[in-house]
C-alpha positions in Angstrom: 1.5 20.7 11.0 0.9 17.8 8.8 3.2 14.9 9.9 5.9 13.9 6.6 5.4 10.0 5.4 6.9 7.9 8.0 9.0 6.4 4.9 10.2 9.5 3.4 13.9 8.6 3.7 13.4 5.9 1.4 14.0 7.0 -2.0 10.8 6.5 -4.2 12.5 4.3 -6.9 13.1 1.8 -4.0 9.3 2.2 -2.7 7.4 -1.2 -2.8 3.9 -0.1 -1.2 1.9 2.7 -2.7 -1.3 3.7 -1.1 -4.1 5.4 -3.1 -5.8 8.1 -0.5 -9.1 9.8 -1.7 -8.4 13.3 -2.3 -12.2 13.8 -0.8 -11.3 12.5 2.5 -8.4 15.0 3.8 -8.8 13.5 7.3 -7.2 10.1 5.9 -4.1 12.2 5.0 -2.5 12.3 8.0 -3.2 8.9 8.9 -1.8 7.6 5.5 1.2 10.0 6.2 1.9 7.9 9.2 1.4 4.0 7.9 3.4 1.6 6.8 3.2 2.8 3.1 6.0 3.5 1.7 4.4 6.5 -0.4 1.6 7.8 -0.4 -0.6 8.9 -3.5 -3.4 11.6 -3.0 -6.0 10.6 -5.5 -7.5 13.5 -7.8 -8.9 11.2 -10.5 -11.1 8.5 -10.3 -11.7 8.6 -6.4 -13.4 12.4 -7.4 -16.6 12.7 -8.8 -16.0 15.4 -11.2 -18.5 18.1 -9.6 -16.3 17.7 -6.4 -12.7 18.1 -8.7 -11.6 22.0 -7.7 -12.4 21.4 -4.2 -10.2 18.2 -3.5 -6.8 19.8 -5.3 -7.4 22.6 -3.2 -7.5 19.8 -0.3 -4.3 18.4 -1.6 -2.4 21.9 -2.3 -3.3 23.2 1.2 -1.8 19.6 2.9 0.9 19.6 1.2 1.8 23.2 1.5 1.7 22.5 5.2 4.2 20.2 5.5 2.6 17.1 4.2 4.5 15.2 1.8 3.2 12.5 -1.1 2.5 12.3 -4.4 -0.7 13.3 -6.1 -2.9 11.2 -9.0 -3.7 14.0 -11.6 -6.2 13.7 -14.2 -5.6 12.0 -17.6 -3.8 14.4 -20.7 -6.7 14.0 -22.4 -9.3 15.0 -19.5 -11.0 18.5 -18.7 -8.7 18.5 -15.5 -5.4 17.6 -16.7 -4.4 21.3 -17.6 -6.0 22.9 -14.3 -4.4 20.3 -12.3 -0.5 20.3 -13.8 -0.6 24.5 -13.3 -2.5 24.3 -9.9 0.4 21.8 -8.9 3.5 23.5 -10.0 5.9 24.6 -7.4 3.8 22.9 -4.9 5.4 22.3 -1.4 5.6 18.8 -0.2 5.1 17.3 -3.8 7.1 14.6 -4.6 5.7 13.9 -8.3 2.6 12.9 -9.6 0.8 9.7 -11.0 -0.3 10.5 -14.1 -3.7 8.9 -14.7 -3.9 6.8 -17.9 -1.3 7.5 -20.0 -0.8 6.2 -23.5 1.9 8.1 -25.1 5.3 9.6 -24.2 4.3 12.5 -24.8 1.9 12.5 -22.5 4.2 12.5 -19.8 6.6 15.0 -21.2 4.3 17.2 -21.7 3.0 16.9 -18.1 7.2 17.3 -16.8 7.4 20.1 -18.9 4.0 21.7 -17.7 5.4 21.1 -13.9 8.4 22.6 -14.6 10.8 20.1 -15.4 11.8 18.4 -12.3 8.6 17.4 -10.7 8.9 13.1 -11.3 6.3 11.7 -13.4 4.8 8.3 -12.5 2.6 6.9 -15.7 -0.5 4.8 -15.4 -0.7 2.4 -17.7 -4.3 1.4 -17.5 -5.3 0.6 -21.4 -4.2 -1.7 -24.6 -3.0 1.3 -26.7 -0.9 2.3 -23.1 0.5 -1.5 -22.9 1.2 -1.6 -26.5 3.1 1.8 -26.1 5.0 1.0 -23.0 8.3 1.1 -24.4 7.9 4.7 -26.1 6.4 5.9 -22.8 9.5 4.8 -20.5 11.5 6.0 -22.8 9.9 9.5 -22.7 11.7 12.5 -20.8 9.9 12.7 -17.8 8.7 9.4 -17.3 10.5 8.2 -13.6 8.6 5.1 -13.5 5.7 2.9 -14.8 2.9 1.5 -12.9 -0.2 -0.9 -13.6 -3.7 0.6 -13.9 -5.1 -3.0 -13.6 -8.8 -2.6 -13.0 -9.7 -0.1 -16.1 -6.9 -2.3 -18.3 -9.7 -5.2 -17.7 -12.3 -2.9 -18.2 -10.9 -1.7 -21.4 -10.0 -5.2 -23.0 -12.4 -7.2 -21.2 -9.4 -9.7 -19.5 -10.4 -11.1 -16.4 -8.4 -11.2 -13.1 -6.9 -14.6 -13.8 -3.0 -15.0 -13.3 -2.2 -15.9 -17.0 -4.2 -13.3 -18.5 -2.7 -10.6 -16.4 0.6 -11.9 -17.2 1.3 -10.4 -20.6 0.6 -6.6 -19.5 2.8 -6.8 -16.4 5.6 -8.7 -18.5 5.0 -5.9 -20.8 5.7 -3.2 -18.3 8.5 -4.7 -16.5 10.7 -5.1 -20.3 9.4 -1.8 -21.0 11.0 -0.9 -17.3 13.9 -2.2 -18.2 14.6 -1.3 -22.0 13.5 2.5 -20.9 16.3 2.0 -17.7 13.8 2.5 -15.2 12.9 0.9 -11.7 11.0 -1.8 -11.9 6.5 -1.2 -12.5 5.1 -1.2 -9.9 1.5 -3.6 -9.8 -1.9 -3.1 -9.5 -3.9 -3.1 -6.2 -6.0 -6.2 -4.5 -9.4 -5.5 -4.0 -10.6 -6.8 -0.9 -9.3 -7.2 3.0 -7.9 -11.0 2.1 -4.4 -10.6 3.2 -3.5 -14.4 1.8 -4.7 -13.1 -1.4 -3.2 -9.8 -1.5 0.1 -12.2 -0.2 -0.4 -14.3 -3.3 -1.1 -12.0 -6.0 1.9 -9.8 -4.4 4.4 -12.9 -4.7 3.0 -13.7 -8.4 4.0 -10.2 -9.4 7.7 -10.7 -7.8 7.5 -13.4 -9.9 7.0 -11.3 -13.3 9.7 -8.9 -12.2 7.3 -6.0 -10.8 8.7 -4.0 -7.8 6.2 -2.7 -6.0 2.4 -2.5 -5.6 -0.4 0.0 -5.5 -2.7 -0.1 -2.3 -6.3 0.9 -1.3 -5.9 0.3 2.5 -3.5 1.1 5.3 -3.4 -2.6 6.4 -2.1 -3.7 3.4 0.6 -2.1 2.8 3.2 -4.4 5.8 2.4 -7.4 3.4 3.3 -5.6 0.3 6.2 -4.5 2.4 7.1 -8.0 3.2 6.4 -9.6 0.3 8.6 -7.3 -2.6 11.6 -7.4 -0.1 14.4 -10.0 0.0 13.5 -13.1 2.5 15.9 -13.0 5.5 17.2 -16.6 3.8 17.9 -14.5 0.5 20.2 -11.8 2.4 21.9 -14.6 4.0 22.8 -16.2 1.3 23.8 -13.1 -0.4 26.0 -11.6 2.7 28.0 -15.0 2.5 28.6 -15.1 -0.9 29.6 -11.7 -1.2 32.0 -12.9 2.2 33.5 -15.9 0.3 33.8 -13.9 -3.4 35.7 -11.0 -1.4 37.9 -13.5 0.4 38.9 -15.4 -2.8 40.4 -12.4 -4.4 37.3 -11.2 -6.2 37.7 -13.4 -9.2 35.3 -14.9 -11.5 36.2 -18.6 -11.6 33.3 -19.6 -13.7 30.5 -18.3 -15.9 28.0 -18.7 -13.0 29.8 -16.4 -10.7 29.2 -13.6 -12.5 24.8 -13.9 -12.4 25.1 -14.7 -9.0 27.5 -11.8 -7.9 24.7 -9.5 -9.7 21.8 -11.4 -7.8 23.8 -11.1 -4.2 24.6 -7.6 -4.4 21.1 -6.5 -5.6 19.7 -8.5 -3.0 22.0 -7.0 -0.2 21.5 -3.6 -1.4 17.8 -3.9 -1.3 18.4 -4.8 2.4 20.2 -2.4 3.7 17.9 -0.3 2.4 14.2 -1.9 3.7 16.6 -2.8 7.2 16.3 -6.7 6.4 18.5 -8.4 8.6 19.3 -12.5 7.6 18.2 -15.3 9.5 
């Protein structure tokens, strides 16, 4: 029987690594299942060349009908696949939602949730101008349990390089979007590439923007990912003492800063009880 993700406890709004496995490749499913990645997402869109389409979602059905566990990318609303993959899908063992491949309406993703049956979580790619301009709409949209950055065909479709600053605008997008729709925070593009001080960098530029998470396209990357969207043991430190001195004064607010930094502490202690970060 296939093993269930090694992470499967944590609940997926909390999931910081998300690793992107061929749907071609079933003998990387297993493997995945058992990695460091906090989910993992069986690819049916762009990692299949479309000849090869019916074959891997039958790969994917018959894994996770066996006791495998992930997430699946589906093909785009507006694709030749979307339909066959939504009713091939539905009532699927072992399916804990689906990314749903470049999305650029809310209505695409309700009427993917619908389609599924009304209970299967919907993660929407947002991989396009129309999709960044319509952020708000689409995590707003029933269905919609997340947002997450299709970065590579975002800079294929505008023609924005990989530069920090111009990348900054889409992700800021999504993470207001995130927030105005009351979701958990996006979750970020993958690094291309093997370069884990890279993949470090660009992973601690995105905590910076407010994203939560991160997609990945290798097994290795995801302890860094890991490491880098959780607190720092510092952070929980500071966060279990204040929360130790506000409970001991009475739990008062004495003045208007107390108030921001009772928010930051308990998020941050929250998040590391949950990731089993223990402070330095």
């Amino acid at each position: 029987m296939p093993p269930k993700n090694a992470n499967a406890t944590l609940t997926p709004d909390l999931s910081r690594s998300w690793l992107l496995v061929a749907a071609t490749r079933p003998e990387e499913f297993d493997p995945a299942a058992h990695s460091h990645a906090d989910e993992i997402v069986l690819d049916i869109e762009d990692a299949v060349d479309p000849k090869l389409k019916s074959a891997a979602r039958d790969s994917v059905i018959a894994w996770l009908s066996g006791g495998g566990t992930g997430w699946v990318r589906i093909n785009d609303h507006a694709s030749n696949f979307w339909s066959d993959d939504v009713d091939a899908l539905k009532g699927t063992p072992g399916l804990r939602g689906v990314m749903l491949a470049k999305t650029e309406s809310g209505a695409h993703v309700t009427e993917t949730f619908d389609r599924l049956g009304g209970s299967i979580p919907v993660l929407a790619l947002v991989e396009s101008a129309l999709g960044i301009e319509e952020a708000v709409s689409i995590a707003r949209a029933r269905g919609t349990f997340r947002l997450a950055f299709g970065s590579g065909d975002y800079r294929r479709d505008t023609g924005t390089s990989s530069d920090n600053l111009a990348m900054a605008y889409p992700r800021t997008r999504l993470v207001i979007a995130s927030r105005i729709g009351n979701l958990p925070g996006p979750i970020d593009g993958p690094t291309v590439g093997s370069n884990h001080p890279i993949l470090r960098e660009q992973s601690m530029m995105a905590v910076t923007l407010g994203l939560t998470a991160k997609l990945c396209l290798d097994p290795d990357q995801a302890p860094v990912i890991n490491e880098a969207f959780s607190p720092t043991r510092t952070d929980v430190g500071w966060a279990r003492d204040f929360l130790a001195e506000f409970a001991a004064s009475g739990g008062e607010i004495r003045d208007g800063s107390d108030l921001p930094r009772l928010g930051r502490a308990q998020k941050i202690d929250r998040l590391a009880r949950a990731f089993g970060v223990e402070p330095s």
